[in-house]
C-alpha positions, 0 to 999 in steps of 0.5 A: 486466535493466534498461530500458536494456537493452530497445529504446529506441523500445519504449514502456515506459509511457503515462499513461491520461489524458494519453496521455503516453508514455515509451518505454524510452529516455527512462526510460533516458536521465531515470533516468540524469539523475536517478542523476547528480544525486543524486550531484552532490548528494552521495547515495551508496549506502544515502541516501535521497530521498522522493517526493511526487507525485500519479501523475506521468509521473515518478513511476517516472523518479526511482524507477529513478534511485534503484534503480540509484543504490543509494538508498532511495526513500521514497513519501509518501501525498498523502492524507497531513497535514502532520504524518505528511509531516514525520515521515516525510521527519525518520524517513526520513533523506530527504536529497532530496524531490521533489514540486509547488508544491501539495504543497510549500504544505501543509508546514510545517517541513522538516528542514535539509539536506533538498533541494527540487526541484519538478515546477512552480513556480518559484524559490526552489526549483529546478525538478526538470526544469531540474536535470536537463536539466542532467546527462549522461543515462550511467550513474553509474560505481558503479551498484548496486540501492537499494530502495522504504522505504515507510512502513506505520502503526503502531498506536502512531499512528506511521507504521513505516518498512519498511526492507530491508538493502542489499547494493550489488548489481549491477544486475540482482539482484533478490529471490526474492519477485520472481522468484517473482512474475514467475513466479507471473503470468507477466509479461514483455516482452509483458505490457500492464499496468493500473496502477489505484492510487496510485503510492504504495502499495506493490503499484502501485509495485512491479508497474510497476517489476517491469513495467519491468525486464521490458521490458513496457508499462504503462498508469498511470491517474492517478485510478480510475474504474470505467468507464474501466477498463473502456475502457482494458482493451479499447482496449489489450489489458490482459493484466494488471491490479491490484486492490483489493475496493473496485475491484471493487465499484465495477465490479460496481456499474455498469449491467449495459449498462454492463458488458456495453458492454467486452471484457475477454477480454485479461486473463489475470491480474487481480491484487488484494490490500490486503484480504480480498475479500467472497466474494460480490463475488469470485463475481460478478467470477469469473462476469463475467470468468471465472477470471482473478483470482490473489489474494496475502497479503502487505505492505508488509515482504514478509516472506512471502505467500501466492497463490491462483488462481481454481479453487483459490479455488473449492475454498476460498472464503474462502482468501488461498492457499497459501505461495509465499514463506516458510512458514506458521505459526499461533501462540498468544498464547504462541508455540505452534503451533495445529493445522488449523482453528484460528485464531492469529496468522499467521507467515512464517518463511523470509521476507525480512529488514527491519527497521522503521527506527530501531524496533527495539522494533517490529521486535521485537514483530513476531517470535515466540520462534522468530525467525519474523515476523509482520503481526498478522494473525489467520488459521487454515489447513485440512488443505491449508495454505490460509490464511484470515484472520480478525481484520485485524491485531487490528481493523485497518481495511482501507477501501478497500484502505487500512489503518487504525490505530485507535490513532493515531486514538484517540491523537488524539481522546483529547486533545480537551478534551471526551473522557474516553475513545474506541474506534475500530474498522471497521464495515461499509460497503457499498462500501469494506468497512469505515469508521470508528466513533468511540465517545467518552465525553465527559466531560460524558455530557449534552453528547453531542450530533450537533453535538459529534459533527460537531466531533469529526470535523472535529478529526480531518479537521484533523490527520490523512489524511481516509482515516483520519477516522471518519465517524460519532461514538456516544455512551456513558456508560462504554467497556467496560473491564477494571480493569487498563484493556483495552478490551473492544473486541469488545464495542463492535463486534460489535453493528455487524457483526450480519448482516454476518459473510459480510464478514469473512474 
């Protein structure tokens, strides 16, 4: 199905703190618009365009006009630097970006045939909502399915661009993982649901327009705040919501009035992924709003995933689930299958097809000899095919739901002047699950010093996402590292997660 296709006067979704509502008629009506545009600019089916907004009211508008115009639509991170937004809209072969005046100041070279439209501003670039007042608001006359191409990290520092093969299929056509999902949460025409996170990131952007095409109601909050989450579930009837740990610390964190203040007895499903949930934390929030939480493993490449439910959970705490999408399988360094209990790398086989755009040497090293695709992850599974990871990608850090590549980091404090040698791995942080350790041998081990340690900081802050940045900088004369030059990382950071194992998974 397709929003057209639900009644026009039905609101499809509203904005938390503007109360700007789009009904299933205007979504239409603007989709359509912006479909004829891009094709008055010359994109056909297989192009691409990118997204650059904070959460917008139409952010999803210009994500349907390109899923029924056949394009990739690639969602950039407003955390982002300048540098990782060049790279990505040069990689992505975006041929169209639309963002704000704001946005727009903090880039530099743009690639030549890219076209600007801007949600405010004005000339020289043209105005996103005068282009589009200008077009007819009908269906373009080869209408067919295009798809998301988010970006996710690499750890050679370079963002990997998710791409999957695009079949021009008819309107309507939609993916087994999708239908599965759709069944698995039960969601449909009645669904209200509660969009906590950055549009940009792949599940919010994926669950709202899984919402959409099912004719339900979804309610965007342009910045999460703990409490008025709280507000919003009560005052609209949330019967379904998304979630990362981090959130769910922040809530359980409020005053105990506070939380009791809020009926939460609409929800039926509250959904999290982005990163394993501390045990503790997910006891707490099964005992405050009962069994109510479905947990899934997957990513950005929807290779696979697993699922989880909350009395399923209880009978393996610790467990991301069972596979629903794909089948699971636990390999050894030499891509041999490990028996029950014992922890490998975790596999999806059966799982979709993509590709990491103009990568094929990633896109390689993401497969085993079998053919069979893999996140990086390090998990093990129990006698009844329950998944538990271990290693998040081979010390990937997850803060905040956010993953974070050591090695792009590492690549980049490595040439400072005053660095002989660098580690950066998580370590363990209270409310956002892991943060940044730095750990530099400098090559002048007695200039070690907090100040130079603030500048290493700072000169990461000036060239990358302040996300990724460490927030603290230790000092050593010698890295631990083998002859043929492996870091011995482990050892580094060990002795910082001490007494915090329950908060690895």
């Amino acid at each position: 199905m397709f929003p057209g296709l639900h009644p026009g006067e039905k609101v499809a979704y509203q904005m938390a703190a503007s109360g700007e509502q789009v009904t299933y008629q205007a979504l239409n009506d603007k989709s359509n618009q912006a479909a004829q545009l891009f094709r008055r600019q010359g994109l056909q089916a297989g192009d691409g365009i990118a997204i650059l907004l904070d959460n917008d009211v139409r952010y999803l508008q210009i994500c349907w006009a390109a899923q029924r115009s056949g394009l990739y639509f690639t969602p950039l991170s407003t955390l982002f630097q300048a540098a990782e937004i060049e790279y990505i809209l040069d990689n992505s072969d975006a041929r169209l970006l639309v963002t704000s005046s704001r946005h727009l100041a903090s880039l530099g070279q743009l690639p030549a045939n890219l076209q600007v439209y801007l949600v405010d501003g004005d000339a020289p670039w043209p105005s996103w909502d005068a282009a589009l007042a200008a077009e007819p608001a009908v269906p373009i006359k080869d209408e067919c399915e295009g798809a998301e191409m988010i970006y996710s990290s690499g750890t050679t520092g370079q963002p990997k661009g998710v791409r999957f093969p695009l079949q021009q299929a008819p309107l309507g056509t939609v993916s087994a993982l999708f239908s599965t999902r759709v069944k698995l949460h039960q969601v449909n025409n009645q669904t209200r649901y509660l969009s906590t996170a950055p549009l940009y990131h792949s599940a919010p952007l994926r669950y709202n327009m899984m919402v959409t095409r099912l004719g339900g109601q979804a309610l965007i909050m342009e910045k999460f705040d703990a409490e008025r989450a709280l507000e919003l579930i009560q005052t609209h009837h949330i019967s379904h919501s998304q979630w990362v740990p981090t959130m769910f610390v922040r809530l359980l964190k409020l005053p105990a009035e506070i939380r009791a203040k809020y009926d939460v007895s609409s929800l039926q499903y509250a959904i999290h992924a982005a990163a394993p949930c501390p045990v503790d934390i997910k006891r707490q929030m099964l005992n405050w709003w009962g069994p109510v939480l479905y947990e899934y493993y997957s990513g950005t490449e929807a290779n696979g995933s697993t699922a989880i439910t909350s009395s399923e959970w209880l009978a393996h705490p610790g467990s991301v689930g069972r596979a629903i999408y794909g089948d699971l399988h636990i390999l050894d360094d030499d891509d041999k299958p490990l028996p029950t209990g014992q922890s490998g790398t975790v596999y999806f086989a059966n799982g979709a097809d993509f590709s990491y755009y103009k990568d094929p040497a990633k896109t390689a090293a993401g497969r085993s000899s079998q053919g069979w695709s893999t996140l990086g992850d390090i998990g093990y599974l129990d006698a009844e095919g329950y998944l538990y990871l271990r290693d998040r990608k081979s010390f990937m850090i997850i803060s905040g739901g956010v993953n974070i590549y050591p090695q792009e980091i590492e690549n980049l404090l490595i040439n400072h002047p005053a660095v002989a040698d660098v580690a950066v791995f998580g370590i363990p942080n209270a409310e956002f699950g892991e943060e940044v350790k730095a750990v530099v041998q400098l090559l002048v081990p007695a200039s070690a010093t907090p100040a130079v340690a603030e500048q290493l900081i700072q000169y990461c802050r000036s060239h990358l996402s302040h996300a990724k940045c460490p927030r603290s900088v230790d000092f050593m004369t010698t890295l631990p590292r083998h002859p043929t030059g492996k870091l011995y990382k482990r050892i580094l950071r060990d002795p910082y997660w001490s007494g915090h194992e329950s908060a690895i998974i």
